[in-house]
N, C-alpha and C positions, 0 to 999 in steps of 0.2 A: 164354806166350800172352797177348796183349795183352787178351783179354776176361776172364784170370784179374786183372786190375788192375782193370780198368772194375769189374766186380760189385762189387768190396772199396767201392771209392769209393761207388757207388752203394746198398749195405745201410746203409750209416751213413746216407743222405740218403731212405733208403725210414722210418725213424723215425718214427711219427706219422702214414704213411701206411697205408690199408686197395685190399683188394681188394672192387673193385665186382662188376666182371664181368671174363668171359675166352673167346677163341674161338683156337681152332687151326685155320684155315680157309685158301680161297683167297679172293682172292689173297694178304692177307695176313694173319698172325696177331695177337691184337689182346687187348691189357691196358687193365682205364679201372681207375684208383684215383682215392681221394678223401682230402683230408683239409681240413685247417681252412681251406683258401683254395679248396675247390672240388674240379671235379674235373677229369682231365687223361687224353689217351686216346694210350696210345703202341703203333706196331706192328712188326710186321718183316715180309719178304716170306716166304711160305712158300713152297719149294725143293722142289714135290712128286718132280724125278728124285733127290732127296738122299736121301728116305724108302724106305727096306728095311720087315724088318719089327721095327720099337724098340716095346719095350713100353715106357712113360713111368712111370719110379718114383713119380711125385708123387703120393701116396694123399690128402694134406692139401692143397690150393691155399692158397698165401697169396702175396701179395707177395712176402717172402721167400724162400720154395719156391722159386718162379720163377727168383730174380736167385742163388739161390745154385746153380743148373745152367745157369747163362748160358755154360761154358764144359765143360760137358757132352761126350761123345764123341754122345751121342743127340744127332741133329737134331733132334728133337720138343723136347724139353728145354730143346735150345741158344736155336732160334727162340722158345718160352716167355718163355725168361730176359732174351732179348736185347728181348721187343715189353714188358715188366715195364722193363724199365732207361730204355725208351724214355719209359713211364710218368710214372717217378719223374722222369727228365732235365725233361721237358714241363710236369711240377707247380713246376718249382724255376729253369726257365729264365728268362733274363734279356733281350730280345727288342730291349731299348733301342737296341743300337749294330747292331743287324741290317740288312742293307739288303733289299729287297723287290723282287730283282730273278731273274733265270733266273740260272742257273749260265753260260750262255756269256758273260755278262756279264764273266765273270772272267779271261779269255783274253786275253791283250795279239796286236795285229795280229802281231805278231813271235814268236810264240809255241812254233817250230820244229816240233820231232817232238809230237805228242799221241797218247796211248793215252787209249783209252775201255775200262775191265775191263766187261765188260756188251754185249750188240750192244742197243744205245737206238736204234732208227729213227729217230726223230724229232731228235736229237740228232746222231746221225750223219749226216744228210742238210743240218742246217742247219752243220756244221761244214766238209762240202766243198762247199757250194756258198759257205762263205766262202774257201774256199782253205786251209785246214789242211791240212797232210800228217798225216793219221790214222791207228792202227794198232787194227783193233778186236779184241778177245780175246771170246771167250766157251768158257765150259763145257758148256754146256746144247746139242748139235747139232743140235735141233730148230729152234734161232731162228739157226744159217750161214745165211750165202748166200757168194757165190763170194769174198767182199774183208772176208770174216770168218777170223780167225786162232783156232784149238785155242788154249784158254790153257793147252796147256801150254808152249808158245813164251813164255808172259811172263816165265819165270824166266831165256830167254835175250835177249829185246829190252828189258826196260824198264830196263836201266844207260843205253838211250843215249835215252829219253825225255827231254822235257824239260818237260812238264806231265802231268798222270792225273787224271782225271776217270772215279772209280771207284764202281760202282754200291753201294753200301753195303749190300747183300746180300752184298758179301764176308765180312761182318760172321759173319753166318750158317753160310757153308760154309766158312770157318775158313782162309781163304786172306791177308785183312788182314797177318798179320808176313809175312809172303813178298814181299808187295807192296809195302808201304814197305821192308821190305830191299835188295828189287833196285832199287828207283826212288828211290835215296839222292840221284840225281844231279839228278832234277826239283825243279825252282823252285814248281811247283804242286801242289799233291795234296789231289783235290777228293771226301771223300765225299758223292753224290747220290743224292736218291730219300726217300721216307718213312721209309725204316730206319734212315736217317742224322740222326734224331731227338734224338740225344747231346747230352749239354751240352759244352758246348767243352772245358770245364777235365779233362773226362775225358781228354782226348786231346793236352793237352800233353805236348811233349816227344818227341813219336809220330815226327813227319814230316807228319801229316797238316795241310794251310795252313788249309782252310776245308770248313763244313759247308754243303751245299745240300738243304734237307731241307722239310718242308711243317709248319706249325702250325694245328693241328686249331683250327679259330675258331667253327665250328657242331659240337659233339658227337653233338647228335642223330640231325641231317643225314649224319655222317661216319660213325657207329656203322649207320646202317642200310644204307649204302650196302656196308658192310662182311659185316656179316649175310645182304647178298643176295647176296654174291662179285662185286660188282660196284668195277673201278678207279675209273670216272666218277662212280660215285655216291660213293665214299671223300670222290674229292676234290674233288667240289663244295663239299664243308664244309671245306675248308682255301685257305691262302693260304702260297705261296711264297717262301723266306726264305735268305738265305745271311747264316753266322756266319765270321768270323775268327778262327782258335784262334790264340791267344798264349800 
């Protein structure tokens, strides 16, 4: 399980970090630590059709706690560990060679087949009005509509993809190795969204090319926006970033 690698990587880099605050909420779940350079607020999407009824082991909260059920069978746990990693990733990130631009950015005109793991409206709408031949998957059958695909068809279409621009909530509902297994063949493989907050170096060697993720620039701004379950308010306080994992 590729998030049983991430946590290891990331408890060694949680050292010297504390837990500030912590919310398991919508829309997203949301970890802020601190340590000697400040503080740093990382989240993940909370996946309420994911939630049964998990009672959460964690009696202690800490950092740690967190990151060490990042790979948890509990959703509650999982999403914890994963918006803690996000955390730690965001205290220790390196932002220099970032460019500051949208993820469609990254799409060459020739770019063939595209899957989008996530139905992203706004994303999807601006990819065919450029002319992409799209394939959108989703889990969640509240957000189909008629030229949305069951992802369980991705484990049979995406060998013949040839980019993925994947909503980093896959992170969460534990789909990630499935997806770069089948999509060994794509040139691209993009995760996007707030959740995709990682530090690159985590994810070497994956298959994954690049991160299109948000960096919290206002905490104040982003944490309240957060507290009131509000997306707009989240990301008012952030600014738009894509990384290159090498």
């Amino acid at each position: 399980m590729l998030l049983s690698g991430i946590k290891k990587k990331a408890l060694k880099l949680a050292e010297g970090l504390e837990l500030v605050d912590f919310g398991f909420a919508l829309p997203y779940t949301w970890v802020l630590a601190e340590g000697p350079e400040g503080k740093a607020l990382g989240v993940a999407m909370t996946l309420p059709e994911e939630v049964q009824r998990y009672r959460n082991s964690i009696s202690d909260p800490s950092l740690k706690a967190f990151i060490e059920r990042a790979d948890s069978l509990n959703v509650i746990e999982r999403t914890l560990g994963l918006a803690a990693i996000n955390a730690v990733s965001q205290y220790h990130i390196d932002l220099s060679n970032a460019e500051w631009v949208d993820v469609l950015e990254l799409l060459p005109e020739n770019a063939g087949k595209v899957a989008l793991i996530g139905n992203m409206p706004p994303l999807v709408r601006e990819l065919r009005n450029r002319g992409y031949e799209i394939y959108v998957f989703e889990r969640n059958a509240k957000l189909w509509d008629r030229d949305t695909y069951s992802d369980a068809l991705e484990y049979h279409l995406l060998p013949g993809m040839d980019a993925v621009i994947a909503s980093a909530s896959c992170l969460v509902n534990g789909t990630i190795d499935m997806l770069l297994d089948r999509a060994r063949k794509a040139e691209l493989f993009v995760l996007t969204g707030p959740t995709g907050q990682l530090l690159p170096e985590f994810l070497k060697g994956t298959g994954v090319t690049h991160l299109a993720a948000m960096k919290v620039v206002d905490i104040e701004k982003a944490l309240l926006g957060l507290k009131l379950g509000s997306f707009r308010g989240f990301e008012e306080g952030n600014r738009k970033y894509v990384v290159r994992v090498v």
